[in-house]
C-alpha positions in Angstrom: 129.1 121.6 92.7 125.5 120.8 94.1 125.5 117.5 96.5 122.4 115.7 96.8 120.4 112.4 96.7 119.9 110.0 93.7 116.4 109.3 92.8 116.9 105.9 93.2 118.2 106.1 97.0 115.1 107.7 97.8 113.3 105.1 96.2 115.4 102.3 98.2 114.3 104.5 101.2 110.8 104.9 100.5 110.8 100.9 100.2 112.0 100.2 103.4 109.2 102.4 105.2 106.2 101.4 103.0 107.5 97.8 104.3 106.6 98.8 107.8 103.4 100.6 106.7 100.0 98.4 107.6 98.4 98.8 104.3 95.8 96.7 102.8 97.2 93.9 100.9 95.8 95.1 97.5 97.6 98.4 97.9 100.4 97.3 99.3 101.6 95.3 96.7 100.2 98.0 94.0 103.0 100.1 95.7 105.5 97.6 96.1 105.3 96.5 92.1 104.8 100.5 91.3 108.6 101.1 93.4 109.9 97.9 91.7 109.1 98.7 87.9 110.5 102.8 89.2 113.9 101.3 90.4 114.3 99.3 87.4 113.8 102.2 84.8 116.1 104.1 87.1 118.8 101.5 86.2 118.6 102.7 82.8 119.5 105.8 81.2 116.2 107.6 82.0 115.2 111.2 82.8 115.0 111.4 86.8 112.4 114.4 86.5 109.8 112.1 84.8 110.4 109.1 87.4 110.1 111.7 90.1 106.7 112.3 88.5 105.7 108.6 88.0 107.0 108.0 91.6 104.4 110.8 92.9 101.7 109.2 90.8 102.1 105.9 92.0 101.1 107.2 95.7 98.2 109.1 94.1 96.8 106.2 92.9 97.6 104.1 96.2 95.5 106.9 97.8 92.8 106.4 95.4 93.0 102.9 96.3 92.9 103.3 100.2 89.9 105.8 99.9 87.9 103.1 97.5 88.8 100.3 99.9 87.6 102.3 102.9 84.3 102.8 101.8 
């Protein structure tokens, strides 16, 4: 038997440290909806692969965000 983490502890992890990030408002709440709307699928009966990817895209896009909001 394999032992590792849930998804959705990583995701409760994750939380707390963008918390102490200093982000721009705009992408800091981007990120902290993006987590939200992840933990509550993960609730459900849902395929952890795809929320892995989601997860990964939501920081793409928060990039994305930072980069536009620096220039």
């Amino acid at each position: 038997m394999q032992k590792g983490l849930a998804l959705i502890d990583i995701v409760r992890a994750v939380h707390s440290e963008v918390i102490l990030m200093d982000l721009p408002g705009e992408v800091f709440a981007f990120i902290l909806e993006e987590l939200a709307t992840l933990e509550h699928r993960l609730t459900g009966a849902v395929n952890e692969k795809v929320q892995l990817g989601a997860m990964v895209s939501s920081f793409w896009m928060a990039r994305e965000k930072l980069e536009t909001a620096s220039k």
